[in-house]
N, C-alpha and C positions, 0 to 999 in steps of 0.2 A: 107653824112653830107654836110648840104650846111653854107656858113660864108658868112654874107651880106657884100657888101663894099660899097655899097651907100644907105641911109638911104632916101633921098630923093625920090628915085625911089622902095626903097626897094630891088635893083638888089642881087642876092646871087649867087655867084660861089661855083661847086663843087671843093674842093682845088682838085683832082686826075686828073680834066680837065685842070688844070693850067699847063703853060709852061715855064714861067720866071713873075717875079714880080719885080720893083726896083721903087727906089725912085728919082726924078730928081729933077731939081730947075725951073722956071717959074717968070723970073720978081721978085725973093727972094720969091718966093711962091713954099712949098715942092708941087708935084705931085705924087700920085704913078701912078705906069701902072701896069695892071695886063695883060698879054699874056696868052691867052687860044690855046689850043694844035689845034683849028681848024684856029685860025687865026688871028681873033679875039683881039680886045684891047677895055682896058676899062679905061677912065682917072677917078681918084677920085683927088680934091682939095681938100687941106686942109682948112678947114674951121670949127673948133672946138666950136668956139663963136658964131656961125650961131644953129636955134632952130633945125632945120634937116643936120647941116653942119657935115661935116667928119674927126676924125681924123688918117690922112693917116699912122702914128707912129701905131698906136692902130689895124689900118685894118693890115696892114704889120706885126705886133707880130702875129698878129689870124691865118692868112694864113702861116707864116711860122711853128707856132706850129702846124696845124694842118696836114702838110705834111712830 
């Protein structure tokens, strides 16, 4: 099963590829990171209000429920 995390690109991770995911802060701006088992990082901003923007809360519930 693959769970998108940027709608922008369309990028989607397998969660079973996943190695750590967490939420940091950026200038008061949430970040996640997603960490893939090869090495690998993927930054998502949160940008909810944007027409292709992402919400990093929303991707972070997906991927931990799915694992």
């Amino acid at each position: 099963m693959l769970i998108q995390i940027l709608k922008r690109t369309q990028l989607a991770v397998n969660p079973a590829d996943i190695s750590a995911i967490f939420i940091y802060t950026v200038n008061h701006d949430p970040v996640l990171e997603v960490q893939m088992r090869t090495g690998e990082k993927f930054h998502v901003h949160h940008e909810p209000h944007c027409p292709n923007g992402d919400d990093v809360y929303q991707v972070h519930k997906q991927l931990m429920e799915a694992v």
